[in-house]
GUKOL-895785 format. One record per residue: x, y, z of N, C-alpha, C in turn; residue number from 1; residue in three letters. Coordinates in steps of 0.02 Angstrom, whole numbers, plus 50000, padded with zeros to 5 digits. Each point is the difference from the previous one (the first is absolute). Example, Ala and Ser with C-alpha at 12.3 -4.5 7.8 and 13.67 -1.06 7.14 Angstrom:
! GUKOL-895785
+-------+-------+-------+-------+-------+-------+-------+-------+-------+-----+------+
:   n_x :   n_y :   n_z :  ca_x :  ca_y :  ca_z :   c_x :   c_y :   c_z : seq : type :
+-------+-------+-------+-------+-------+-------+-------+-------+-------+-----+------+
: 50660 : 49716 : 50390 : 49955 : 50059 : 50000 : 50045 : 50060 : 50000 :   1 :  Ala :
: 49982 : 50053 : 49964 : 50042 : 50059 : 50003 : 49961 : 50055 : 50037 :   2 :  Ser :
+-------+-------+-------+-------+-------+-------+-------+-------+-------+-----+------+
***
This chain:
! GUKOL-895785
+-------+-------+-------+-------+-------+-------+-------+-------+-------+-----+------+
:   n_x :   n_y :   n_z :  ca_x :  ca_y :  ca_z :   c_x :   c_y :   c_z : seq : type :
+-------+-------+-------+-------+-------+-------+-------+-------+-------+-----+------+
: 59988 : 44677 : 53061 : 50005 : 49940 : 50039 : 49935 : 49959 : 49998 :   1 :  Unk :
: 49948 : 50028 : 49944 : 49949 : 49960 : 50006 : 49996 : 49918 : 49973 :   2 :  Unk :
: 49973 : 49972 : 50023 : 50017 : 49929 : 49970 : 50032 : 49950 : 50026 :   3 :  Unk :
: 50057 : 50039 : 50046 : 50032 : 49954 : 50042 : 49981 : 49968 : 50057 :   4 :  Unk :
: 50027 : 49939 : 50026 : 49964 : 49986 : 50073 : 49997 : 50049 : 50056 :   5 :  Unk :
: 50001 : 49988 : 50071 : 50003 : 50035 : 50024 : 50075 : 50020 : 50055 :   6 :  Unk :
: 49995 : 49912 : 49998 : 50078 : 49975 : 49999 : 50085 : 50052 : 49981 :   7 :  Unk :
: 49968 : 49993 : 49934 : 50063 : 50046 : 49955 : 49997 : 50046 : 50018 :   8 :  Unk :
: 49940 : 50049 : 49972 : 49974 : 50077 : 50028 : 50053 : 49994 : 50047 :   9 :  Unk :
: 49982 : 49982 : 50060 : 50045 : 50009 : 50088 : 50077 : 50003 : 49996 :  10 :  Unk :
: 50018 : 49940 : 49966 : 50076 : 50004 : 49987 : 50044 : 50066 : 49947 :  11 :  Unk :
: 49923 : 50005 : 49956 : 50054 : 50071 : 49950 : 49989 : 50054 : 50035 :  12 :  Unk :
: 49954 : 50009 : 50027 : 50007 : 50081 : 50053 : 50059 : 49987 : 50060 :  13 :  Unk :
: 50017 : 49953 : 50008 : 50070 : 49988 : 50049 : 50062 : 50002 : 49986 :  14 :  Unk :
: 49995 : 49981 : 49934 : 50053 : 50012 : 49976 : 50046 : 50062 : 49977 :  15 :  Unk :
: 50030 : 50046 : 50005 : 50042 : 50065 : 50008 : 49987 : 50001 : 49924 :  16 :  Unk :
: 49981 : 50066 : 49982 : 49993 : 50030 : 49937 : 50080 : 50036 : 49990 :  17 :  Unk :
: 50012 : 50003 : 49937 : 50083 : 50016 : 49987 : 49984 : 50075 : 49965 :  18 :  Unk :
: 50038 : 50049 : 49996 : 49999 : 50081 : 49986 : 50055 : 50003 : 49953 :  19 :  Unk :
: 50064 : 49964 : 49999 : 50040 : 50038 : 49961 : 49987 : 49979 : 49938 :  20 :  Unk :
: 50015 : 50027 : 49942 : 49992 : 49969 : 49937 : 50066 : 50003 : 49964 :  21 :  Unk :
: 50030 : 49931 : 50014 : 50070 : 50001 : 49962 : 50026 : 49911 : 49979 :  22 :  Unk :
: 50027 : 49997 : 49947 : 50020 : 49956 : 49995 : 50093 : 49997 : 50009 :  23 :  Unk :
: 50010 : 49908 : 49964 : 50078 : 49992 : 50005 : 50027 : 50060 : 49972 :  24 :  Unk :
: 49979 : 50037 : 49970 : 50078 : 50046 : 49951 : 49995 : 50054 : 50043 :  25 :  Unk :
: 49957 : 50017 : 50055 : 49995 : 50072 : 50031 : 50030 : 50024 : 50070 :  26 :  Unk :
: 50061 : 49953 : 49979 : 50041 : 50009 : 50083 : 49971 : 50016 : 50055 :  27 :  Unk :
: 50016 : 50025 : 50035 : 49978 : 50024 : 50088 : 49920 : 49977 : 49993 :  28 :  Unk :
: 49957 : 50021 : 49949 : 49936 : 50007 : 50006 : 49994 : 49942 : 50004 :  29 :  Unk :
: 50035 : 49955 : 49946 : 49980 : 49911 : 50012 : 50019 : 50003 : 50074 :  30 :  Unk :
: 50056 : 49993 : 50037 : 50009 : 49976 : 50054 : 49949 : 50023 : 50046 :  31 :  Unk :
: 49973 : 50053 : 50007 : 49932 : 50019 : 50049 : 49946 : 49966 : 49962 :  32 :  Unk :
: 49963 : 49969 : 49927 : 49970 : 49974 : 50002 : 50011 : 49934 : 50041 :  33 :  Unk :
: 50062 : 49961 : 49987 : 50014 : 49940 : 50017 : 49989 : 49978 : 50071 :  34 :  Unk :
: 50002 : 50057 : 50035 : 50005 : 50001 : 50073 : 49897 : 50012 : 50016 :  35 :  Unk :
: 49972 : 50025 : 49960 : 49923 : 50004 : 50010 : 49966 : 49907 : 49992 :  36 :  Unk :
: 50066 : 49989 : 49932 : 49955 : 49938 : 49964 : 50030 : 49915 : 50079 :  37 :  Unk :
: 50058 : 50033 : 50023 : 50010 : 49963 : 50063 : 49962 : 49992 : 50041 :  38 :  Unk :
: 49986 : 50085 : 50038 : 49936 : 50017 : 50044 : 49939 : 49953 : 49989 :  39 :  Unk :
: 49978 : 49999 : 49937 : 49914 : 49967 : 50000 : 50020 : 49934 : 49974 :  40 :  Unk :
: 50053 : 49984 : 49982 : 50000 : 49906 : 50007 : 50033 : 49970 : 50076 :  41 :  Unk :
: 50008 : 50031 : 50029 : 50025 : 49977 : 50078 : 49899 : 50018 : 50019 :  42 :  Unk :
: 49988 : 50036 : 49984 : 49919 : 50005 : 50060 : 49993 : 49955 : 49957 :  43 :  Unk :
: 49963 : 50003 : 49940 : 49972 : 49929 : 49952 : 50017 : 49939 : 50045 :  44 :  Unk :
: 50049 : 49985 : 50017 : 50048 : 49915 : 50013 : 49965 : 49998 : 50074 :  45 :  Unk :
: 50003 : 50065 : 50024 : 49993 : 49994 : 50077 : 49917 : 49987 : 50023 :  46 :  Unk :
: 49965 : 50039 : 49950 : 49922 : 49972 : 50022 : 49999 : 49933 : 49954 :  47 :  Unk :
: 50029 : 49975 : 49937 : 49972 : 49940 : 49997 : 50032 : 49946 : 50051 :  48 :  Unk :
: 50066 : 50023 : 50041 : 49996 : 49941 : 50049 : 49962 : 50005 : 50051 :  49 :  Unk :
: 49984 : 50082 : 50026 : 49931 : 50004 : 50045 : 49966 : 49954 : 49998 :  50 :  Unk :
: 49980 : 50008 : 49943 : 49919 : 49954 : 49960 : 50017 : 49913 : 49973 :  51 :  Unk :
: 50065 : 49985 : 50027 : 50005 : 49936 : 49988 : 49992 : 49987 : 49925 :  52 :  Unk :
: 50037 : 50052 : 49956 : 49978 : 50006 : 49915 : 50069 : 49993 : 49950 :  53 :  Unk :
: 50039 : 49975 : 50055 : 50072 : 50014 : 49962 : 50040 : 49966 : 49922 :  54 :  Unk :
: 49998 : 50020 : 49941 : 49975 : 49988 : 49963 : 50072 : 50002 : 49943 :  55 :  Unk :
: 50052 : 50039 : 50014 : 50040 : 50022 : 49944 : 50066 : 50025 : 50043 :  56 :  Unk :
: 50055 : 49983 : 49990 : 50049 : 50039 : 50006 : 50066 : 50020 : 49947 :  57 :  Unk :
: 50000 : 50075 : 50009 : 50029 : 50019 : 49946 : 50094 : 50020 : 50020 :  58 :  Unk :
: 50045 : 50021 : 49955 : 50034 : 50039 : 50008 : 50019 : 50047 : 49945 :  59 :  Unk :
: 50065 : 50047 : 50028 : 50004 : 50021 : 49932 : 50090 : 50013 : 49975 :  60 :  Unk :
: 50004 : 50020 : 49959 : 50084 : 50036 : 49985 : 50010 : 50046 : 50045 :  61 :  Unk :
: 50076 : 50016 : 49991 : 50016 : 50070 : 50045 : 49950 : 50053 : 49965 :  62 :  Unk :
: 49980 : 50018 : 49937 : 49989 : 50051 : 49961 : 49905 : 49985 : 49997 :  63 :  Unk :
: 49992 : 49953 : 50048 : 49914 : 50011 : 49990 : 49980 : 49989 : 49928 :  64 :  Unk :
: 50038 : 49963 : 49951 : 49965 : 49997 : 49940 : 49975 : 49933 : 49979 :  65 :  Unk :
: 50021 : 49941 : 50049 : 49993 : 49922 : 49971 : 49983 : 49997 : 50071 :  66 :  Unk :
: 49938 : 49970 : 49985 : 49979 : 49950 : 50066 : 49980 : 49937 : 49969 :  67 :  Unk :
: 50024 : 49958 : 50059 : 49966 : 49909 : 50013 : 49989 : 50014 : 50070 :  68 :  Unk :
: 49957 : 49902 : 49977 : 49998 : 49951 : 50076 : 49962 : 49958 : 49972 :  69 :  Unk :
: 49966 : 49996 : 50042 : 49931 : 49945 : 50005 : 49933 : 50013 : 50007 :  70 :  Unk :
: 49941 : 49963 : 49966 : 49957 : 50049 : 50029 : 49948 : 49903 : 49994 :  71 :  Unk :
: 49966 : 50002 : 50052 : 49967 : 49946 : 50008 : 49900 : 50000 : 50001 :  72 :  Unk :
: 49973 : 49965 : 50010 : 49930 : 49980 : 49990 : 49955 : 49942 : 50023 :  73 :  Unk :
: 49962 : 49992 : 50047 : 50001 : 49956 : 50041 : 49923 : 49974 : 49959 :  74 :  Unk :
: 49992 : 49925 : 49968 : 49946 : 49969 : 49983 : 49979 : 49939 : 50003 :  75 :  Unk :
: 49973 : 49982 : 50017 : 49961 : 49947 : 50026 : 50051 : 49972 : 50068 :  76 :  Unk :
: 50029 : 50066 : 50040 : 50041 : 49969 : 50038 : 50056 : 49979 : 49988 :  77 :  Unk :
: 50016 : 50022 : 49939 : 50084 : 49983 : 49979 : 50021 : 50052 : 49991 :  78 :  Unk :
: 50069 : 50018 : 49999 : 50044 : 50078 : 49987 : 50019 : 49989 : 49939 :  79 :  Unk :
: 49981 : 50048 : 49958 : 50029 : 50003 : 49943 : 50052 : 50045 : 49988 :  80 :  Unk :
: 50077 : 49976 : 49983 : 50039 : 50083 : 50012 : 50015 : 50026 : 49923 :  81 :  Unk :
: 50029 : 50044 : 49976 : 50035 : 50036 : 49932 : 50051 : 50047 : 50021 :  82 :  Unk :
: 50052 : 49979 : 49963 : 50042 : 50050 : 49989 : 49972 : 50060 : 49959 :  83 :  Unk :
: 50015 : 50078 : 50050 : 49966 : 50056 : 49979 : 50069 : 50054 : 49975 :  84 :  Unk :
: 49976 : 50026 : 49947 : 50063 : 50032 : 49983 : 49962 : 50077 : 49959 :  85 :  Unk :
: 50044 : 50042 : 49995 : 49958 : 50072 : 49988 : 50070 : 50040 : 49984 :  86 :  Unk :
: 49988 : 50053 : 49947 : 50057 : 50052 : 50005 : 49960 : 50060 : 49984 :  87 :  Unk :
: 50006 : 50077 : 50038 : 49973 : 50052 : 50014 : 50013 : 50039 : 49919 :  88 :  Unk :
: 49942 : 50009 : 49962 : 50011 : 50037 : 49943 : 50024 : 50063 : 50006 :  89 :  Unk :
: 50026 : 50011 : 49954 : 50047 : 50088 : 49985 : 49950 : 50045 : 49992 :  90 :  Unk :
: 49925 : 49978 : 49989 : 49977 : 50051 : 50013 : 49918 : 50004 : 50059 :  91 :  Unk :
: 50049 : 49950 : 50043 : 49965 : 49983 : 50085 : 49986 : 50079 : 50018 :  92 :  Unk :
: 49958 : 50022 : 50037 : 49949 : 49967 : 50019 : 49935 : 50006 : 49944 :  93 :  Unk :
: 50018 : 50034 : 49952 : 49927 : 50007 : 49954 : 49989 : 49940 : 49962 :  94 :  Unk :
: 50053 : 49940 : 50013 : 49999 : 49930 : 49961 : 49990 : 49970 : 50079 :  95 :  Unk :
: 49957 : 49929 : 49972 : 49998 : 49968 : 50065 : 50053 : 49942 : 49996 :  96 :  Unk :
: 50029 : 49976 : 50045 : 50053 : 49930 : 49973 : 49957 : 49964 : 49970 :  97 :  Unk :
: 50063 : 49928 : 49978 : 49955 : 49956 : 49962 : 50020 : 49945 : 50044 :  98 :  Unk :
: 49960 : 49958 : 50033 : 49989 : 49963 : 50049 : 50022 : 49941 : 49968 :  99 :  Unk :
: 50062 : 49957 : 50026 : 50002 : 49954 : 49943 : 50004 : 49919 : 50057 : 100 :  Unk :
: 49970 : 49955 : 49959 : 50002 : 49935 : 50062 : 50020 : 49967 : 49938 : 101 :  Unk :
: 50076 : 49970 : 49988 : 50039 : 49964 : 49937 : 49963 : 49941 : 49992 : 102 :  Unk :
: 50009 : 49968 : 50056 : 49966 : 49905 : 50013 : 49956 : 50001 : 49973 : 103 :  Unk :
: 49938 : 50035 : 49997 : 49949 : 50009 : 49986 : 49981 : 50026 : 49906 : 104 :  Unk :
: 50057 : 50026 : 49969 : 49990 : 50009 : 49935 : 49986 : 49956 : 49955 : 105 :  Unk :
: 49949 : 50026 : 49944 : 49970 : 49933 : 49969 : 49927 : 49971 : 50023 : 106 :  Unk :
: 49982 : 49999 : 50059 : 49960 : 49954 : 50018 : 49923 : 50049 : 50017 : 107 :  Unk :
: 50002 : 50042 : 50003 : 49946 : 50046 : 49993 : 50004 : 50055 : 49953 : 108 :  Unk :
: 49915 : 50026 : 49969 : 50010 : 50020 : 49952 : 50001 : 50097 : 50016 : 109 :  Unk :
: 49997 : 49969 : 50075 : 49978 : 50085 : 50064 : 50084 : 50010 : 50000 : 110 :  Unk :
: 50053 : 50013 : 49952 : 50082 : 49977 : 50013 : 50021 : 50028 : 49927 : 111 :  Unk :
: 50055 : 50048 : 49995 : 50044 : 50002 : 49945 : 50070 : 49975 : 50005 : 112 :  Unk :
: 50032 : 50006 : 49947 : 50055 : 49960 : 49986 : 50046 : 50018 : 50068 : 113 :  Unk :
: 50024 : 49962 : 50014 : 50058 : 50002 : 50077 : 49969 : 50004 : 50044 : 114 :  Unk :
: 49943 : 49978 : 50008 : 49951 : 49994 : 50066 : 49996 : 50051 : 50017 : 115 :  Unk :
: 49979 : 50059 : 49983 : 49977 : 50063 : 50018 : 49903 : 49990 : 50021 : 116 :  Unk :
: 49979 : 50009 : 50023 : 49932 : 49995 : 50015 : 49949 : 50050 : 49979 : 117 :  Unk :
: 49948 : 49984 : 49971 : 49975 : 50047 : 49975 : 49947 : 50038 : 50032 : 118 :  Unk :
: 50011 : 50068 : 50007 : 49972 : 50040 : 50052 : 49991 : 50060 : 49950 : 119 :  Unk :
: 49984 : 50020 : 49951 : 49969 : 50028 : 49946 : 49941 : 50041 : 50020 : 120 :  Unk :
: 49970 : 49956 : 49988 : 49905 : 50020 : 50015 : 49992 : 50043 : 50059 : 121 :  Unk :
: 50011 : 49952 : 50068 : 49966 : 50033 : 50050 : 50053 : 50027 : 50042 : 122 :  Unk :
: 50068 : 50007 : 49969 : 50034 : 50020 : 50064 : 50041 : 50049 : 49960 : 123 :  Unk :
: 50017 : 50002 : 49965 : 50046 : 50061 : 49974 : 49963 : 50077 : 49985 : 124 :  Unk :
: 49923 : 49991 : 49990 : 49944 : 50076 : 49996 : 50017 : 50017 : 50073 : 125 :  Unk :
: 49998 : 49950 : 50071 : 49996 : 50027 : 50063 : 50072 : 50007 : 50005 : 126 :  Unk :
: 50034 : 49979 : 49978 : 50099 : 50027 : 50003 : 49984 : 50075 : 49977 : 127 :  Unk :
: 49976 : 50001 : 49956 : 50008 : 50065 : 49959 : 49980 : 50058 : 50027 : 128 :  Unk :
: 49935 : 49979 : 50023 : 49935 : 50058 : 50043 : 50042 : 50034 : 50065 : 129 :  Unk :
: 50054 : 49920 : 50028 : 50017 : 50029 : 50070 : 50073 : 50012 : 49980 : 130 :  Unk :
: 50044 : 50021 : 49969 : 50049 : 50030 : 49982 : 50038 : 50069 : 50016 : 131 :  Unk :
: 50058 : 50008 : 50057 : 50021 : 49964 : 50021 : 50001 : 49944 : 50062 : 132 :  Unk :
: 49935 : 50009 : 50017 : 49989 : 49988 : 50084 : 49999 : 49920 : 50006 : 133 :  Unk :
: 49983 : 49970 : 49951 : 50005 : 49913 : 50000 : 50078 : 49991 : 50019 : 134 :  Unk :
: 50023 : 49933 : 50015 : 50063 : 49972 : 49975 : 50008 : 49927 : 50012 : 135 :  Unk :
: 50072 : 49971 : 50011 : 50000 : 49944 : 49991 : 49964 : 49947 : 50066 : 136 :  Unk :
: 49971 : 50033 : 50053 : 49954 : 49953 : 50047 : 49944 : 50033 : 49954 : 137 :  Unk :
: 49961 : 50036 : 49951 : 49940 : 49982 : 49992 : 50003 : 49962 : 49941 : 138 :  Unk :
: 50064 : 49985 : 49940 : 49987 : 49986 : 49948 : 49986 : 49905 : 50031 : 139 :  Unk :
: 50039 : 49994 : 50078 : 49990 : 49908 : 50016 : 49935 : 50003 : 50018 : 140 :  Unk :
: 49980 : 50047 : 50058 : 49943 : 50018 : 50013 : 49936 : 49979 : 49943 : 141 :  Unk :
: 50005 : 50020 : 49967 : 49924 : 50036 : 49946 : 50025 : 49952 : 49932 : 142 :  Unk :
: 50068 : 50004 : 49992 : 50000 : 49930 : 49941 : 50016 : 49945 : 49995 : 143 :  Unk :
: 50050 : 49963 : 50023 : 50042 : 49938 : 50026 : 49965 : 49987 : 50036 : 144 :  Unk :
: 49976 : 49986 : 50070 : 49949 : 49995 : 50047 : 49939 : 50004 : 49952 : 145 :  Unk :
: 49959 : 50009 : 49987 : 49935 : 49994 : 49943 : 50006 : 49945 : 49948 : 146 :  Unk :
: 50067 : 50014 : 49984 : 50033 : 49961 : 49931 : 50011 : 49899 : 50020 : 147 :  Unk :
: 50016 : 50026 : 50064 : 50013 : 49911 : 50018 : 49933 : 49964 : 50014 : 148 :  Unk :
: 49977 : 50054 : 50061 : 49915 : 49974 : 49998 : 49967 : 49978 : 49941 : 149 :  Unk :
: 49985 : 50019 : 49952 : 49967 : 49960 : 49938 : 50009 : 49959 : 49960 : 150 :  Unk :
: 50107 : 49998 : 50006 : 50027 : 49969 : 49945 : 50003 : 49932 : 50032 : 151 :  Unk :
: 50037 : 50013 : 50067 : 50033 : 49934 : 50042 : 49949 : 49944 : 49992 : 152 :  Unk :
: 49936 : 50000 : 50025 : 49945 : 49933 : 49985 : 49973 : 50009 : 49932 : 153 :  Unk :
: 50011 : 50027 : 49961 : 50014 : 49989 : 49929 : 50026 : 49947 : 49986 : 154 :  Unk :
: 50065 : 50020 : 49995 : 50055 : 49971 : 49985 : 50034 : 49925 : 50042 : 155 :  Unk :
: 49960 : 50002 : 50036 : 50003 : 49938 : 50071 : 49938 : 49951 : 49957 : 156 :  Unk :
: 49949 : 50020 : 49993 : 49934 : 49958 : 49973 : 50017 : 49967 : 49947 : 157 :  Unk :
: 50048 : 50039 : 49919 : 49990 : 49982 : 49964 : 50059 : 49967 : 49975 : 158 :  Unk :
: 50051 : 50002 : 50050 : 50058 : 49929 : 49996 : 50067 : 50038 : 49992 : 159 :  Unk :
: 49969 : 50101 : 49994 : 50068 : 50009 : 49961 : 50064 : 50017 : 50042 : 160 :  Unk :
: 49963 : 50013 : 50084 : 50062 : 49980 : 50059 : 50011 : 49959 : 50030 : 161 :  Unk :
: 50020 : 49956 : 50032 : 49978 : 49955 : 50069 : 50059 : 50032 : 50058 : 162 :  Unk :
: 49996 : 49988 : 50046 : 50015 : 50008 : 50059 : 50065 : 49945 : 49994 : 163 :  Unk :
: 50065 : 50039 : 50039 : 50046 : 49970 : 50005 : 50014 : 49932 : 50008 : 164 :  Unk :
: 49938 : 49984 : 50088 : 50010 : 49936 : 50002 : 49977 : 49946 : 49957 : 165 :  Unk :
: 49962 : 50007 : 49972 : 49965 : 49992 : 49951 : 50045 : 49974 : 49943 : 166 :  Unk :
: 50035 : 50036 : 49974 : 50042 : 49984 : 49946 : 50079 : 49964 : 50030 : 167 :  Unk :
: 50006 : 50014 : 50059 : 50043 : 49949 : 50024 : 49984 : 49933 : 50037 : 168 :  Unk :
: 49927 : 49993 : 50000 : 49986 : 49946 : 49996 : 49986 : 49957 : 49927 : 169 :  Unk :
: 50011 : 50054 : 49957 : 49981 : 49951 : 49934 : 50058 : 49962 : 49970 : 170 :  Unk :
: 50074 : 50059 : 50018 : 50067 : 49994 : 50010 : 50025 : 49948 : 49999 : 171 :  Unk :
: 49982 : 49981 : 50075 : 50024 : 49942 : 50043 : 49973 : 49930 : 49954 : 172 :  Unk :
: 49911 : 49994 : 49987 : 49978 : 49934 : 49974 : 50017 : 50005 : 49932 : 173 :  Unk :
: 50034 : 50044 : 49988 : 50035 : 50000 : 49918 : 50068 : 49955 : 49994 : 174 :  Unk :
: 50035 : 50009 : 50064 : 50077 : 49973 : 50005 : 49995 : 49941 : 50024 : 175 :  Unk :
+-------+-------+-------+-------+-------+-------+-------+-------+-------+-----+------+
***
């Protein structure tokens, strides 16, 4: 955990560490993981509304293997939102998902094809190290959450998002 603020530090020790090690194909065992990976994204959701940090909401299939929603970013005082979409690899938990924000494909070079986000470097060695005990509140936690922070005023500065109203105001003096 060295390196991190002190901020984060606080939130990943709060967050419920997961024990079982099973993925989709491992019946019952998936379903008791699924029910761990519930456990620590309900605390996750619940201290970032504590903390006035509320940031992403997800869902998933009956079978826990496809999740969406939304996951947003607040800069210069504007909300930035993305459609967030994810499916649990077959060989979860020793694979980390692949975090994907679609809208966003193309326009950063931190991004593979289908807006998957690239979390390579610094986040898949600490997926790996903490295996099985990470899950899907630390992969928003520690990568998506990290991932928007650097990209979002990136990508805001250099023209390659604008903000809704923004583009429906360009909309309007277009028509």
């Amino acid at each position: 955990m060295e390196g991190w603020d002190t901020n984060t530090k606080a939130t990943v020790t709060k967050i419920p560490l997961l024990s079982t090690r099973a993925g989709p194909r491992d019946g019952q065992l998936w379903t008791q993981r699924l029910k761990e990976e519930y456990k620590a994204l309900i605390k996750y959701i619940e201290m970032n509304k504590a903390n006035d940090n509320d940031w992403f909401r997800i869902s998933a299939n009956a079978d826990g293997t496809k999740w969406q929603g939304k996951c947003w970013y607040i800069h210069n005082l504007l909300k930035y939102e993305f459609d967030l979409q994810f499916e649990i690899p077959v060989t979860y938990p020793a694979t980390a998902p692949e975090l994907e924000l679609p809208e966003l494909d193309g326009k950063t070079a931190k991004m593979y094809r289908g807006g998957k986000i690239c979390l390579t470097v610094h986040f898949k060695p600490l997926w790996a190290k903490n295996c099985p005990r990470f899950g899907i509140a630390h992969a928003l936690c520690l990568g998506l959450g990290p991932w928007l922070a650097a990209e979002v005023p990136h990508l805001v500065d250099t023209g390659m998002i604008q903000h809704r109203d923004d583009s429906q105001a360009s909309e309007i003096s277009k028509s």
